[in-house]
C-alpha positions as CSV (number, residue, x, y, z in Angstrom):
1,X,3.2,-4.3,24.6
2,X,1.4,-3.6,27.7
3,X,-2.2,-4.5,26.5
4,X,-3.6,-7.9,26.7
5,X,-7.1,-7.2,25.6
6,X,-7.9,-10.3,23.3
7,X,-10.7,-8.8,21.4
8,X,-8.6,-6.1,20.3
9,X,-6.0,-8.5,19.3
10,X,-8.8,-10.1,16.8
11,X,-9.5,-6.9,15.0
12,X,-4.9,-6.5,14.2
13,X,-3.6,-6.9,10.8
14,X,-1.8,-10.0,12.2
15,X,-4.5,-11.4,13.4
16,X,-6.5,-11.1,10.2
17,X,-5.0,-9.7,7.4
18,X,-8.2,-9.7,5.5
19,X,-10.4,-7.5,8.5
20,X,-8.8,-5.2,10.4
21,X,-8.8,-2.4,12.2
22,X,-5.5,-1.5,13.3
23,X,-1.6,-2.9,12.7
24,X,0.0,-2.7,16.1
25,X,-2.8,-0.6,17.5
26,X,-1.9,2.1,15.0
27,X,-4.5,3.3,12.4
28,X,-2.9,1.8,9.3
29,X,-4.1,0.1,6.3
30,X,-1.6,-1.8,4.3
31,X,-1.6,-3.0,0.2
32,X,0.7,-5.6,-0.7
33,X,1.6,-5.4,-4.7
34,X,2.5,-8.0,-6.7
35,X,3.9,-8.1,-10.4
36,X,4.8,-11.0,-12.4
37,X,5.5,-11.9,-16.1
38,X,4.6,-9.1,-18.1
39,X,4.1,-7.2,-15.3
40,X,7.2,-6.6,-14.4
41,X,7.6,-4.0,-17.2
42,X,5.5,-1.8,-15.9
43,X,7.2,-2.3,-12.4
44,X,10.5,-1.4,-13.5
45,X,9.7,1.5,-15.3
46,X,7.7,2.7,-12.4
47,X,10.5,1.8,-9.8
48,X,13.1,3.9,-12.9
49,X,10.4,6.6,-12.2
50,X,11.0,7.2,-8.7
51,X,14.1,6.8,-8.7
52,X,14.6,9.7,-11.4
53,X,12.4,12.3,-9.3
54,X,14.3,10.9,-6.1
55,X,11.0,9.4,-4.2
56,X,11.0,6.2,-2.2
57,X,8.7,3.8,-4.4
58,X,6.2,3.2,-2.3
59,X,5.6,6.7,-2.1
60,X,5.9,7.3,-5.5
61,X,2.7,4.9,-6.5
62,X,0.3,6.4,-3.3
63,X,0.9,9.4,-5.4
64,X,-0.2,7.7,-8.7
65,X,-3.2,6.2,-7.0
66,X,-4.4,9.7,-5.0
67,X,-4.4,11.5,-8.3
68,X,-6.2,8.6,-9.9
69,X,-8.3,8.9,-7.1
70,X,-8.8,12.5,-7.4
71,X,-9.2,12.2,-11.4
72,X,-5.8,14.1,-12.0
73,X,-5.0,10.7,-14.2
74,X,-6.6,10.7,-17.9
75,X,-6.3,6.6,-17.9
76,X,-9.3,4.9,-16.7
77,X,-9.0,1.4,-15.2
């Protein structure tokens, strides 16, 4: 609130969502999913997921992505 540095206000998410450096001034980095049409199947199911193992959905598809990541997922993309 207190900083007025405007170079550092060019490298926020708000700034420029497509280069950034920080949201707020905090080291964050955000991803902004989208299904449509058929997609939505695989959203619901997903969102049915999470809710079954009782994990905020966001949460729930970090985890599918770090074990993707980490090659704990047989599917390749």
């Amino acid at each position: 609130i207190n900083e007025k540095d405007i170079e550092l206000c060019r490298h926020c998410y708000w700034a420029n969502p497509i280069s950034y450096s920080h949201i707020a001034l905090k080291i964050i980095r955000r991803l902004d999913l989208t299904w449509s049409e058929q997609e939505i199947a695989y959203y619901d199911n997903i969102r049915k997921i999470a809710e079954q193992d009782n994990v905020p959905l966001p949460d729930f598809v970090k985890k599918i992505i770090e074990n993707h990541v980490q090659g704990k997922c047989r599917h390749k993309i």
